[in-house]
N, C-alpha and C positions, 0 to 999 in steps of 0.2 A: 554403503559407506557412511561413516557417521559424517557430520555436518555441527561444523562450529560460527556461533557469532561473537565478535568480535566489537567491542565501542568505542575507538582509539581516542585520548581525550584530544587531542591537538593535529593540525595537519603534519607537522613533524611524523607523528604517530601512525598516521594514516600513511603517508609516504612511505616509510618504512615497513610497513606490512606489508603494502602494494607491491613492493621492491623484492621481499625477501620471497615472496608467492610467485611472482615472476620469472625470479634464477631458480627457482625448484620446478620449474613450469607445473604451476599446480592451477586449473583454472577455478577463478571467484569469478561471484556478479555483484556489482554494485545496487545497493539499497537504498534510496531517501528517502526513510520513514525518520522523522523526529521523536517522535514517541509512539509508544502503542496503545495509551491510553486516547490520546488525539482520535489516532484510528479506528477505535470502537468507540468514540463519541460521534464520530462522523458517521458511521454504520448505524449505530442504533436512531442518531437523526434521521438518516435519508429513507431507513424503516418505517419509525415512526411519520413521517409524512406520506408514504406510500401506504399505511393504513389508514391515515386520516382523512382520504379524498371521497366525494360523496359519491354512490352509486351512479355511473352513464346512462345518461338516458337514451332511450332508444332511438337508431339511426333509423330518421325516414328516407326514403328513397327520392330521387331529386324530382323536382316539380309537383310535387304534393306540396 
């Protein structure tokens, strides 16, 4: 089935969507994403520093 998103500008909007998906009993999930640009600036961060870490050095075994 196809799959629509929705960006309601106001809670009025939002209320109303919630409401009218409810009496058709159609099920939604709620999302808090702000933006999507946010979200891949956050991704390509948390990459970038997982590439940036220096080589482990190697584990001695304890009491050496």
């Amino acid at each position: 089935m196809e799959s629509i998103i929705v960006h309601p500008k106001n809670a009025m909007e939002l209320s109303a969507l919630k409401g009218v998906l409810k009496e058709m009993n159609i099920k939604f999930e709620k999302a808090h994403v702000k933006s999507s640009y946010n979200g891949q600036k956050v991704v390509k961060k948390a990459s970038d520093n997982k590439n940036a870490r220096p080589a482990s050095k190697p584990s001695k075994p304890k009491g050496e």
